[in-house]
Structure formats: structure tokens, C-alpha cells
C-alpha positions in Angstrom: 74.0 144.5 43.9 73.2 144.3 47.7 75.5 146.4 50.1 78.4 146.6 47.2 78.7 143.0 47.0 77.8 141.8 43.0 74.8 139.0 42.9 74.4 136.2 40.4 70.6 136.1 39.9 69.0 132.6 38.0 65.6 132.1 37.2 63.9 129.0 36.2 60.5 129.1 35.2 57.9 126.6 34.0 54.1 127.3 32.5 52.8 124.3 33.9 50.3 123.8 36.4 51.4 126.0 39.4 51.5 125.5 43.2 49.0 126.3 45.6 49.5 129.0 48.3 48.6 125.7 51.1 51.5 123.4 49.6 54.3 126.5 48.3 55.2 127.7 52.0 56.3 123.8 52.5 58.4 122.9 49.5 61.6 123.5 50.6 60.8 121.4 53.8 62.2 117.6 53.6 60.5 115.1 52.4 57.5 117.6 51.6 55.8 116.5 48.4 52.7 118.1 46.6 51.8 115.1 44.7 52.8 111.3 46.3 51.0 110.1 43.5 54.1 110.9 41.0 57.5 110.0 42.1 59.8 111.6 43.8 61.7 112.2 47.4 60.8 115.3 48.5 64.4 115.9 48.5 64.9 117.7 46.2 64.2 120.9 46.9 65.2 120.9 50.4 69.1 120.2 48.7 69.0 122.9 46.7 68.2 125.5 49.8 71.0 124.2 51.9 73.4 124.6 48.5 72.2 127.7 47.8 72.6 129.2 52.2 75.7 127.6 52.0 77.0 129.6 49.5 75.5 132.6 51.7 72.5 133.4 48.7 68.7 132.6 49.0 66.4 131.4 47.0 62.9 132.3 46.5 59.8 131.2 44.7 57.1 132.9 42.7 53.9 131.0 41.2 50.4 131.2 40.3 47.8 128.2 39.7 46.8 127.5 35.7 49.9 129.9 34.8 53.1 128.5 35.8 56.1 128.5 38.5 59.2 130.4 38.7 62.2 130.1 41.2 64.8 132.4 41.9 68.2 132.0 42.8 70.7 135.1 44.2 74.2 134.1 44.4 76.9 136.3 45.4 79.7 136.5 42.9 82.4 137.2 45.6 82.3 135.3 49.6 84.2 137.1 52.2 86.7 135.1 54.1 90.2 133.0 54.2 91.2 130.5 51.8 91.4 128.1 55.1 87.2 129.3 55.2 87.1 128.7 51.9 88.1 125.3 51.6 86.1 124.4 55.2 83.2 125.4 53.1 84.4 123.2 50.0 84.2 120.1 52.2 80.5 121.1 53.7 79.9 121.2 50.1 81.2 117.9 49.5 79.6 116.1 52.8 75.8 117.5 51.5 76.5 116.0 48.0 76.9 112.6 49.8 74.9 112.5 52.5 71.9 115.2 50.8 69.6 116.7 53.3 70.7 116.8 56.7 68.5 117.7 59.7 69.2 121.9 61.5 70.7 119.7 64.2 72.7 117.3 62.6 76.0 117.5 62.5 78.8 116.8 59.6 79.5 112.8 60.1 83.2 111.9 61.1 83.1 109.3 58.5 86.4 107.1 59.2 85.9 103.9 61.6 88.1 101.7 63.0 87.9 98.1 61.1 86.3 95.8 64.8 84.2 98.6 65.2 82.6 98.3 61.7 82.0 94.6 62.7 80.2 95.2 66.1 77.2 97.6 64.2 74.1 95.9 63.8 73.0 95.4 59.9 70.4 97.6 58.2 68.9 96.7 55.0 67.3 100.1 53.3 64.7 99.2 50.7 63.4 102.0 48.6 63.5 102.7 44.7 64.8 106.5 45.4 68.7 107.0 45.3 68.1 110.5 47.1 65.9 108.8 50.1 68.9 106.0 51.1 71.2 108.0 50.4 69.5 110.3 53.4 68.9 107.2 55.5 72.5 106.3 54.9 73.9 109.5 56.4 71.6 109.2 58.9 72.7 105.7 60.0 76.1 104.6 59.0 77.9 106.3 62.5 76.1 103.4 64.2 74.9 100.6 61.4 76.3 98.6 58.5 74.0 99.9 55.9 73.2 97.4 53.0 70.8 99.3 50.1 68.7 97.6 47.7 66.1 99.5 45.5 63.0 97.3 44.9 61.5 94.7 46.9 62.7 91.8 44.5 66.6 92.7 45.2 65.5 93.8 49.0 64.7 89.9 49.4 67.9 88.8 47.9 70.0 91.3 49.9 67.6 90.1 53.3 68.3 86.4 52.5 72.0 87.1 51.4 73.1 89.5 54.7 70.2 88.6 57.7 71.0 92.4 58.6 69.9 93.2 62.4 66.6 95.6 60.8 64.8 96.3 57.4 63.5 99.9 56.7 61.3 99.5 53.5 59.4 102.1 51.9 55.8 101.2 50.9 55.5 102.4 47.0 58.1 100.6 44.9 57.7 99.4 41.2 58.6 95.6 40.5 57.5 94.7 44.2 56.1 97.1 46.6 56.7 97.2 50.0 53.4 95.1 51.1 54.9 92.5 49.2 58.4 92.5 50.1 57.4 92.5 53.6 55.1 89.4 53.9 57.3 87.6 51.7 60.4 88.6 54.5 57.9 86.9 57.2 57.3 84.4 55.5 61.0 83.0 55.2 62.6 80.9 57.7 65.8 82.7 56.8 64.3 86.1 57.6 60.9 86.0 59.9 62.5 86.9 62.6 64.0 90.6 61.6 61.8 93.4 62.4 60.6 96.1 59.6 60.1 99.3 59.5 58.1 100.9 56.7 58.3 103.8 55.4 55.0 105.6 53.8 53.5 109.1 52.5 50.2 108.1 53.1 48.5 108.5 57.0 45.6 106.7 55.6 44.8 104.0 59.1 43.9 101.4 56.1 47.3 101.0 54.6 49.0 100.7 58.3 46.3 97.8 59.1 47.6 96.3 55.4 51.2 96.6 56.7 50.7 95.0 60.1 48.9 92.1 58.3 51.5 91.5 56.2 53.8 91.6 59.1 55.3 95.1 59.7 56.6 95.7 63.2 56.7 99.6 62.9 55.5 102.6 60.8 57.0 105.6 60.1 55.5 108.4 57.8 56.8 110.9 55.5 58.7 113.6 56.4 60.2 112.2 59.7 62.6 113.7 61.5 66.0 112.2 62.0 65.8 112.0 65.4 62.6 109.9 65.3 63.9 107.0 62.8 66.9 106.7 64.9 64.9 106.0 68.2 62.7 104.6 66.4 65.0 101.8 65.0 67.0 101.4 67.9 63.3 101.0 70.4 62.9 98.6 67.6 66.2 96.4 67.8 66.4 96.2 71.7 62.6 95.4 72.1 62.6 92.8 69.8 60.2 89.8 70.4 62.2 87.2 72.5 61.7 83.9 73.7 61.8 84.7 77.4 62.8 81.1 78.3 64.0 78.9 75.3 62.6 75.3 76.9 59.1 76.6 77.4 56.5 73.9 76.8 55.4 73.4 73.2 52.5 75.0 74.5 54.0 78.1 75.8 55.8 78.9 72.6 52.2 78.3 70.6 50.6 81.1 72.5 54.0 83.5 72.5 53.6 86.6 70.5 55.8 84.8 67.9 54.8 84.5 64.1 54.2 81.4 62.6 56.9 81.0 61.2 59.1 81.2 64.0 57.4 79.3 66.7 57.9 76.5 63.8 61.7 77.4 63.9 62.2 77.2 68.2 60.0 74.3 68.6 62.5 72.5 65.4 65.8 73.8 67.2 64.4 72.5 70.4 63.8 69.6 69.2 67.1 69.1 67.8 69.3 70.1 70.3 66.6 67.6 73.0 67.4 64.4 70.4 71.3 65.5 70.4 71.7 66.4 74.0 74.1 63.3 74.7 76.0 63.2 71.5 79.2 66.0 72.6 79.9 65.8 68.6 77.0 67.5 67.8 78.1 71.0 66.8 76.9 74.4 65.6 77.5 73.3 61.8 75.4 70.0 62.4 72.7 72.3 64.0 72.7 74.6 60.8 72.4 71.8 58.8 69.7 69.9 60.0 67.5 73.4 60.5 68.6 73.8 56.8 70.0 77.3 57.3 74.3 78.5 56.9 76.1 79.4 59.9 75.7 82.9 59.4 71.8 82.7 59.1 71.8 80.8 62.2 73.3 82.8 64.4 72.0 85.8 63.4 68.2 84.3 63.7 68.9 82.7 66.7 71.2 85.6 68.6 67.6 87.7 67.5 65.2 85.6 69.1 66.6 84.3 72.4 69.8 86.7 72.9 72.1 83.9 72.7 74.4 82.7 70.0 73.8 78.9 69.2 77.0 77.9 71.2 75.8 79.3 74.1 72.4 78.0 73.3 74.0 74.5 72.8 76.1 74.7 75.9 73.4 76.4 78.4 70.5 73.8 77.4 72.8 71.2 78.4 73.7 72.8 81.4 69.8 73.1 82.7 69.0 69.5 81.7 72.2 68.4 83.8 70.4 70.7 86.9 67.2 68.9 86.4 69.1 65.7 86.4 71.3 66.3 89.8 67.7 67.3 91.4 66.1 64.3 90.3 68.4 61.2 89.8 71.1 59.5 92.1 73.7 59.6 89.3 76.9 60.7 90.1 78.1 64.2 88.3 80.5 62.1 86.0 77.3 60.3 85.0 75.6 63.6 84.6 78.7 65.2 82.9 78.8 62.5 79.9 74.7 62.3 79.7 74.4 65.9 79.2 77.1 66.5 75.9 80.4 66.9 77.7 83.4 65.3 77.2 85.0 65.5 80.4 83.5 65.9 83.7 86.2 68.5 84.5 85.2 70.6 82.2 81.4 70.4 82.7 82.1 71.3 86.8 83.3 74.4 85.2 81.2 75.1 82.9 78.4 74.8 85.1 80.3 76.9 87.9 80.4 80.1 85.6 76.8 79.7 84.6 75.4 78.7 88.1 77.5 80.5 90.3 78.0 76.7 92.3 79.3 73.7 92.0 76.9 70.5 90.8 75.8 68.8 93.6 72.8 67.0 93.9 69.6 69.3 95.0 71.7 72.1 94.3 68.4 73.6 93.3 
């Protein structure tokens, strides 16, 4: 009994190995973990407190090296307050069950979004082997993301190539393919070079981050983290994307960009299609997918990430510049010009080229 009030006491004890006095003042921490060796969230633990000071009890821990571990658990049998209290705490209950371990300053998620709103988030493929860890990274994200899980790298590729989300997160230590793997293989696809990844380690070690980078990680993150931190992280990490500052830079110029291989391949290909196509106004988004061998989807989303336009506006402002560098250059007329450049109608081209330019085409306009 403490102050009148009955107490449910639980003890669970083990006689294994023990915990140290440097690791047993962390344990309850997130994301602590004595051993990364073995598997595990460091979740765990951390759930379990918050259940147990929700339900106004403590719990408490006992152990010595060689002999064994014991944890304590008070309870009290009776909570003071309304039924209205009651039930308030019923759904705090409910919201730690789904979204686990939630920061001191996070708050309990609003989780009901209007359907366009759902469609304006950016994508975020989670790749990790623990249930407990996305389903943390879940709560964390879903108010401003569309979260898409997989739990080893072999299905994280297939989700990648099957959704093109916006950002990867991908923990390091997976069994069937680790995250090393998973990553290079992501950079090395034209469907998916272009997304930036986050991983997600327990180690510190400088040797594994230089292994990461190599194999094309864009940004670290190390175990615990707080929530604050991924989220800035991953948003620094969406709007500082690499971009291709100006989309007709010489072939040159996008060789020496900060661009992977893979993708300088991929703008010096769409370049070239859209230069060979410039006069044929058929020519469309779905005959650009096709000939860069990717789906509509893929397309946009890969080429929205590199140069901040979708292909139709990519299609319609490269004609527009090549029609500027013609009216500076040439004597033809801006019917000529019009018809040369893609557009069916000289009409529409003057406004076209109005809303972009700010003018009307006229020759030396520049």
C-alpha cells in the first residue's frame, strides 16, 4: 500500500548474465541497446515505462553481473478520476500501442486527413527488419509523408522500384540484404538513382559511414536519434536535393555536376530526346517515358527530383528557350519559330511564351 491506495507489485527475474551499472541507468532510454550485436530495437523497454507512467505506477530495476536481473513493476489497483479521465487515458493507451515510443515533446497525432491532402505528401520508403522501429518512424512521419514499409533490403528494392517514394530511410543491419547492399543496388537503378537515403545505424564507427557514402548514402543518422533530428533531417534532405541547375547545360557541364553516374546518363538521354523531337508537337510525355524505358509515374517522379519540373513543363519550357535562341539569331518569322519549336498554333506558342517570359516574341527580345 502507498498513502491508502492498494499496489499491484510484478516481478520478473532472469539468472542470466546481468547488466552493468555503465549500461542499466540507460535502458529505459529509446533506442538504448546493451548489445547491437543481437537483435533488437531498443524499444522495448522504453514502451513498457511509458505503459507502466501512464497507468500512474513505476517501474524499477534490480541486477547484478554473473547472477541475474530482476525488474519491478508497481501498479496501482484503483486510478483516481472520471470515467470521461478514464476513457481519455484508454485512447493514450491505444495511440502508444500504435505508434510505440513517442518523444517527452511529442504530441498524440490527429490521425484523420483529408483525401488531396494525402496525395500532396512526399513518399517515404522505411526499410528496416524491426516491426517496433517503423512502426516508430511511422508515427513519427505519417502527419507529413505517405509512409511505404518494407522489412529487408530485397522487398525495400521492390517497394523503391514499385512506388519511386520522394526519400528512403534504411537501416544498416538487415538479414537477407543489408542495408549496404540495398543501397548501392538503389543507385545503381535508373528507376531509383536519383532518391536520396538516409541510413540508419548503431554503430559510430567513421569506417562503416565511409562504406555507406561509397555505396551511395546521402545522409547518416545514428542510433537513438531524436525525433526532432530525423524530421529535419529528412526534410534538409528532400529540399536540398542535388538538382540540375540548368537542364541544357553542355554535355560537359552535366559530366562534372555533382550527379552520380547513373544520372548524368539519364539528363544527357532525356536531353537528347527531347533535342531530336523538338519539332515533332506529337511527341508527348508517354513517348518520352517510352523511349527513356521508364512508366509515367517513374518519370515524373525522377524527373520532378532532379530538375524541379514535371516532364510537361520540361517538354514545353525547352521548347520555349530554343524558340528564344531562334528569334535572337534567325530572321524567321514567329509563325516559323512557333511550328519549328513543337507548337501547333502560333497563337498558342505567343502565349505560352508570354507566361514564361514575361514578353511577347519578338526578335532580339533577349
Amino acid at each position: 500500500e502507498k498513502n491508502g491506495i492498494p499496489y499491484l507489485q510484478m516481478v520478473v527475474s532472469d539468472t542470466g548474465i546481468g547488466i552493468s551499472a555503465e549500461h542499466i541507468e540507460h535502458i529505459f532510454d529509446d533506442f538504448y541497446q546493451v548489445d547491437v550485436h543481437h537483435s533488437g530495437s531498443g524499444i522495448g523497454l522504453a514502451l513498457v515505462k511509458a505503459f507502466v507512467e501512464l497507468l500512474h505506477g513505476n517501474i524499477a530495476v534490480d541486477s547484478q553481473e554473473g547472477v541475474g536481473t530482476s525488474f519491478i513493476v508497481q501498479l496501482p489497483l484503483k486510478l483516481a478520476g472520471t470515467l470521461e479521465e478514464g476513457l481519455q487515458q484508454n485512447a493514450k493507451m491505444q495511440n502508444l500501442k500504435e505508434g510505440a515510443v513517442f518523444d517527452a515533446e511529442q504530441n498524440i497525432f490527429d490521425m484523420t486527413y483529408k483525401a488531396e491532402e494525402e496525395q500532396e505528401k512526399p513518399i517515404v520508403l522505411v526499410i528496416d527488419d524491426n516491426q517496433d522501429v517503423r512502426d516508430y518512424l511511422k508515427s513519427l512521419l505519417d502527419r507529413e509523408y505517405i509512409i511505404v514499409e518494407a522489412s529487408n533490403g530485397k522487398e525495400g528494392l521492390e517497394q523503391a522500384l514499385k512506388h519511386t517514394p520522394n526519400a528512403i530511410i534504411c537501416d544498416v543491419m538487415m538479414p537477407i540484404m543489408d542495408g549496404m547492399e540495398c543501397c548501392k543496388r538503389l543507385k545503381s537503378e535508373l528507376e531509383t538513382s536519383h532518391i536520396p537515403i538516409m541510413m540508419l545505424t548503431a554503430y559510430t564507427m567513421d569506417e562503416q559511414r565511409l562504406k555507406g557514402y561509397e555505396c551511395g548514402a546521402d545522409s547518416y543518422v545514428s542510433k537513438p536519434f531524436s525525433a526532432n533530428m530525423l524530421k529535419t533531417r529528412l526534410k534538409n534532405l528532400l529540399e536540398n536535393r542535388k538538382r540540375v541547375a540548368s537542364f541544357f547545360e553542355s554535355e560537359k557541364e552535366i559530366s562534372k555536376s555533382s550527379l552520380g553516374k547513373v544520372d548524368q546518363g539519364f539528363v544527357q538521354r532525356l536531353k537528347q530526346l527531347i533535342d531530336k523531337n523538338m519539332k515533332n508537337s506529337e511527341y508527348s510525355v508517354e513517348d518520352l517515358g517510352r523511349d527513356m524505358n521508364l512508366s509515367r509515374v517513374q518519370l515524373y517522379r525522377k524527373v520532378k527530383s532532379l530538375t524541379d519540373y514535371s516532364p510537361n513543363e520540361l517538354l514545353r519550357f525547352t521548347r520555349l528557350k530554343r524558340a528564344k535562341q531562334l528569334l535572337a539569331t534567325t530572321e524567321k518569322s514567329v509563325s516559323e519559330i512557333a511550328y519549328e519549336v513543337g507548337f501547333n498554333t502560333p497563337a498558342y506558342f505567343t502565349k505560352c511564351y508570354k507566361d514564361y517570359y514575361g514578353e511577347t516574341p519578338t526578335h532580339n527580345s533577349h
